[in-house]
C-alpha positions in Angstrom: 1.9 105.1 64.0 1.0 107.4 67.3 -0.8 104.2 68.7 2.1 102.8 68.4 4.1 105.8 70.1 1.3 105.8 72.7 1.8 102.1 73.0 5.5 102.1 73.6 5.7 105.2 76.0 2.9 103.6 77.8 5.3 100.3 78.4 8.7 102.7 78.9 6.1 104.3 81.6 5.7 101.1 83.3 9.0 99.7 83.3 10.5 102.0 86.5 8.0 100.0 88.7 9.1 96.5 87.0 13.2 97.0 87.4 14.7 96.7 90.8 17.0 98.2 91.9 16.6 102.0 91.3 20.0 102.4 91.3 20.7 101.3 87.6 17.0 101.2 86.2 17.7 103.7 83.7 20.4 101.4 82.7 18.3 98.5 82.3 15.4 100.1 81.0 17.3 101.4 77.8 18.7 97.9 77.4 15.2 96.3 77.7 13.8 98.6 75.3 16.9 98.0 73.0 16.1 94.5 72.9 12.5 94.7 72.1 12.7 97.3 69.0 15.4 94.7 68.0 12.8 91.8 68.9 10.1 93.4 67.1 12.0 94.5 64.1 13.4 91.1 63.5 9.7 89.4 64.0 7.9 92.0 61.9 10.7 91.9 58.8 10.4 88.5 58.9 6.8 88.2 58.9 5.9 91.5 56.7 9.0 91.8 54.0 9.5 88.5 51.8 10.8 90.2 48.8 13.6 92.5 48.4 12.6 95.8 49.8 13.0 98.7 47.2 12.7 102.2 47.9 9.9 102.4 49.6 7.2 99.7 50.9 4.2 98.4 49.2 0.9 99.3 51.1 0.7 96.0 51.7 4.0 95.6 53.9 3.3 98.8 55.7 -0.3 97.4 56.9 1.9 94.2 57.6 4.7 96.5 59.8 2.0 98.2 61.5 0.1 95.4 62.7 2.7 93.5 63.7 4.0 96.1 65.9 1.0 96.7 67.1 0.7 93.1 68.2 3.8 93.0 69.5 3.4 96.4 71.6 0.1 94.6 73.2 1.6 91.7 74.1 4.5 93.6 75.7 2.3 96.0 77.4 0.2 92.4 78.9 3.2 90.8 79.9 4.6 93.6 81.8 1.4 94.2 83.7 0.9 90.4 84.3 4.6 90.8 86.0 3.9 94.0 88.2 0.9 92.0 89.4 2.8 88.9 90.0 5.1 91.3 92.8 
């Protein structure tokens, strides 16, 4: 879970640079940020939960959630630096 943290304050750190214009980039950062947790927590349930959850989840659906965050925190992370190179 904290390379996850890491992960996502790593892309939150990048996205001032990405967002033009400064004016309302802390407005569009919380909405880009909305959107991927949403993003990732619709991708992940899908992919990780195919039962009905109970209580708590099975070590094997927490491995799943974790993975698939973390692959989905990468891939975030890559597409926002291939876009600051791209400007």
């Amino acid at each position: 879970m904290a390379t996850i943290t890491a992960r996502l304050n790593e892309l939150i750190a990048s996205l001032p640079m990405i967002i033009a214009p400064p004016t309302d980039h802390q407005e569009k950062q919380k909405a880009m940020i909305s959107e991927m947790v949403g993003k990732l927590t619709n991708v992940c349930w899908d992919k990780c939960i195919t039962s009905n959850p109970g209580s708590k989840f099975s070590s094997g659906e927490t491995t799943c959630l974790t993975n698939c965050a973390q692959r989905y925190m990468d891939m975030s992370i890559i597409i926002m630096k291939r876009f600051q190179s791209m400007q």
